[in-house]
N, C-alpha and C positions, 0 to 999 in steps of 0.2 A: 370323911376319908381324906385321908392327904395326898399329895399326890407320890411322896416316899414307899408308902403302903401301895401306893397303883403299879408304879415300876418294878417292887420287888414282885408282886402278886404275876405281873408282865413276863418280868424275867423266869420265875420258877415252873409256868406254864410251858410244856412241851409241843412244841406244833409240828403235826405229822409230814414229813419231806414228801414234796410232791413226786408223782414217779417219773422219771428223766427217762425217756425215750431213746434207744440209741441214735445218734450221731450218722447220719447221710456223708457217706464219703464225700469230699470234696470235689475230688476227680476221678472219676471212674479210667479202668484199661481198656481200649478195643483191639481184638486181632482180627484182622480183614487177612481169612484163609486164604484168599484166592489173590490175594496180592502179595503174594510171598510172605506168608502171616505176618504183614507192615503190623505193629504196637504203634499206638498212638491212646496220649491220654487225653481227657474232655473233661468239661465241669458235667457232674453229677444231672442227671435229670434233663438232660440234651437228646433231641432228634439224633436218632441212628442213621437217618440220611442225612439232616447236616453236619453230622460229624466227617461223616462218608466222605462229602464235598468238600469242605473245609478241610480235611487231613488227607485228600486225596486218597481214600480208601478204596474207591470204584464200584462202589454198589450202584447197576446200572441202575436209568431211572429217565421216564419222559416228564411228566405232568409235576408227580411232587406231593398230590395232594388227596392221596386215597383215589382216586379217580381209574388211570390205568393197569393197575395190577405190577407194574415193571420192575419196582424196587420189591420186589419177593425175595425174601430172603432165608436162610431157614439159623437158629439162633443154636450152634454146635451145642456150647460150654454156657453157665450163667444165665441158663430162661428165668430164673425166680428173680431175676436184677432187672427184668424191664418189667414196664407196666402192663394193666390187664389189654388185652384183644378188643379193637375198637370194631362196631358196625361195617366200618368203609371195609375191615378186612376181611370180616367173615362174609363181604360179597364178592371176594377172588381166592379165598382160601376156605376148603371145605375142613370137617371138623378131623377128616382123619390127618392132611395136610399142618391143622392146628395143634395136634399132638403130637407132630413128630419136632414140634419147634417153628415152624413156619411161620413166617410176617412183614405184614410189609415198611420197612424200615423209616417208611414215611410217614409211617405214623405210630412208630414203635418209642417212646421215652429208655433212658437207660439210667439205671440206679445204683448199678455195682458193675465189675466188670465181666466182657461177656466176650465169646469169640464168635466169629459170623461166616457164613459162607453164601456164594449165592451160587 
């Protein structure tokens, strides 16, 4: 075989397009209700309470770290835009608290935009 016959045999072969996943916002919206619904935007997949603190949102909060309960928050608009419900939270929020939006911001990710109240 030459290698002429290798390249065309290469080229005439169709190879099936992998499937392309959509595309993660870059920056997600937050509206922090209870601050005069302040908008503020964030990279994609950021702590709801570092954003909080960094864009001055005011989602209150002592500890930080799943530990206290404090940063409870409940998620109005855009719950399908944060990540799943971590252990630390379902031990300060019961499951009916869980369905109504409820979490603790401290350890909530955000993936799309979402509004917040606490």
């Amino acid at each position: 075989m030459r290698f002429g016959d290798l390249d065309a045999r290469l080229v005439r072969e169709e190879v099936p397009a992998a499937p392309v996943a959509p595309a993660a916002p870059a920056k997600v919206r937050i509206t922090f209700l209870n601050n005069n619904e302040r908008q503020v935007s964030a990279p994609a997949n950021s702590s709801l309470l570092r954003i909080s603190l960094r864009e001055q949102g005011g989602i209150p909060f002592k500890c930080g770290g799943g530990v206290c309960g404090t940063c409870k928050c409940r998620i109005v608009l855009g719950r399908e835009n944060t990540d799943a419900v971590k252990p630390k939270e379902r031990k300060h929020l019961d499951e009916a608290q869980l369905a109504q939006g409820y979490r603790l911001a401290c350890q909530t990710f955000v993936h799309g935009d979402i509004a917040v109240a606490w």
